[in-house]
N, C-alpha and C positions, 0 to 999 in steps of 0.2 A: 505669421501665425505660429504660435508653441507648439513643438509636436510631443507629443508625452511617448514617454519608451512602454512597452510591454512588461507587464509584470513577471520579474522570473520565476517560474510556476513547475512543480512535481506533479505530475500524474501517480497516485498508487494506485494497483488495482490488485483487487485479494480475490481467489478464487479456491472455494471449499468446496471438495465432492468428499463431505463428511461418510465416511469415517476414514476414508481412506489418503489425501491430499490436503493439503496447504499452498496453495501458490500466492507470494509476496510479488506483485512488478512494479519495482518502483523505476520512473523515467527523468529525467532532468531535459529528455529531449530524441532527438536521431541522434543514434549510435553512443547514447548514455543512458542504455537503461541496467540495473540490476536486479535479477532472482532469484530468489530465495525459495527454497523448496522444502516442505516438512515431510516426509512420507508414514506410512500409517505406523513403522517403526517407531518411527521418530515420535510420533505421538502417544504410541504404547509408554515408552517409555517416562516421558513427562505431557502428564493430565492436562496441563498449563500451556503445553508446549503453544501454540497457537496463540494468544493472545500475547505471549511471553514475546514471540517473534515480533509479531504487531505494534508491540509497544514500546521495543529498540527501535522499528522502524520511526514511528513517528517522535518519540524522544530523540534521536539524531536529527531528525527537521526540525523538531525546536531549536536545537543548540545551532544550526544552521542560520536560523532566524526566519523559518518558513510559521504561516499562520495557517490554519484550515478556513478554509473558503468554504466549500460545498463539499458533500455527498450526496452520491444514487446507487441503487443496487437492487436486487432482487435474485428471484432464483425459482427455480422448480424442480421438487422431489428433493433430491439431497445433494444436489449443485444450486452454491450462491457464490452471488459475484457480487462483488462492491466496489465503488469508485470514488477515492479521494482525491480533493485539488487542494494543494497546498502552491501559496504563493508569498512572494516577498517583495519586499518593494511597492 
């Protein structure tokens, strides 16, 4: 019997306690994940900042050769959390 391998798969997960935070976690796995953090500075400064981040992150998983799979997420008051799967293969 064939056995097929697992898809190599990113977890991002973004976490906003608007107006103050930005958390980027992107994971490749155990003891591969990296964070990226905007703080409310960081956002005074550029308007954009936030999506700006977001969209390095996933423009590097393109060039990578990762596809978007799925999202979930949700929130209440003024913490939202989201969850991207990107995979390849």
């Amino acid at each position: 019997m064939a056995q097929t391998g697992t898809p190599d798969m990113v977890v991002v997960r973004t976490t906003d306690s608007y107006p103050n935070t930005l958390r980027i976690v992107v994971t490749h796995g155990e003891g591969k994940t990296e964070v990226l953090e905007l703080t409310a500075k960081d956002l005074k400064q550029s308007p954009n900042g936030q999506e700006e981040a977001l969209q390095k992150v996933f423009a590097k998983l393109y060039q990578e050769g990762y596809q978007l799979r799925g999202t979930g997420g949700g929130g209440y008051n003024y913490l939202i959390r989201n969850t991207f799967i990107f995979t390849k293969g």
